[in-house]
N, C-alpha and C positions, 0 to 999 in steps of 0.2 A: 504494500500500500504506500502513496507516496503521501508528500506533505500536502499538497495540494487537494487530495481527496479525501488526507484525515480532514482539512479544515472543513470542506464542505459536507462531510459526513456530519461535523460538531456542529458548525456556522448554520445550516440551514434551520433545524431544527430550534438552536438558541434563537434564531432572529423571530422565525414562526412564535415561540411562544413568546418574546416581548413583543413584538406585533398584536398579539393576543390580549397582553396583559395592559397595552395602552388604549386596544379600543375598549376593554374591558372597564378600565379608569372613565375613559369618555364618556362611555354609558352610566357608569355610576354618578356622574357630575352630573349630567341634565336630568336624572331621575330626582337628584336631589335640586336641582333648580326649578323643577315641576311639585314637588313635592312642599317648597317655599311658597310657591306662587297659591298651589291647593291652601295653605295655613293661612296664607293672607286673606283671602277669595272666604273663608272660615269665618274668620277675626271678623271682616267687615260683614255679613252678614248676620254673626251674634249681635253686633251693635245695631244694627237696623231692626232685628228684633226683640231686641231692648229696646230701643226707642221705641217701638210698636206697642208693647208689651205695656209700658210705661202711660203711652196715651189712653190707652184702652183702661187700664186702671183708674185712672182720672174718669173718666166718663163713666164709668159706672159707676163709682163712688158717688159720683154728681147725680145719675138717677137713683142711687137709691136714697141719696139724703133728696131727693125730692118726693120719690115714694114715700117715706118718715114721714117729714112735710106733711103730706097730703093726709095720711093715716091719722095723725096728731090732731091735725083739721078736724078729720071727720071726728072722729074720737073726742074731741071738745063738744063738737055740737049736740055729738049722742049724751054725753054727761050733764052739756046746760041748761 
């Protein structure tokens, strides 16, 4: 065997699997740059429903202290 086909016998193979092991890198980088973007895309949409969540509490605290209200009403007149 000469020197020239032990390196290609070593070389090829070494380069295949770093070859391998940078697209492999590659892919694991935009998985985790999709993976940011999904947690953000997350974040902002808790807070949208929080803010939703938030108004809708208000209003209904608002009809039922108006239902109270009205019951209280009725309820005085039934008493006087």
């Amino acid at each position: 065997m000469t020197d020239q086909q032990l390196y290609l016998a070593i070389g090829i193979p070494c380069l295949t699997i770093l070859a391998s092991m940078v697209l492999n890198m590659l892919q694991i980088f935009a998985i985790r740059g999709d993976v940011k973007d999904i947690r953000g895309e997350m974040k902002d949409l808790r807070t949208e429903v929080s803010g939703e969540m938030k108004d809708l509490r208000t209003e209904v605290n608002t009809k039922l202290d108006l239902i109270l209200a009205k019951f209280y009403e009725h309820d005085a007149e039934i008493a006087g």
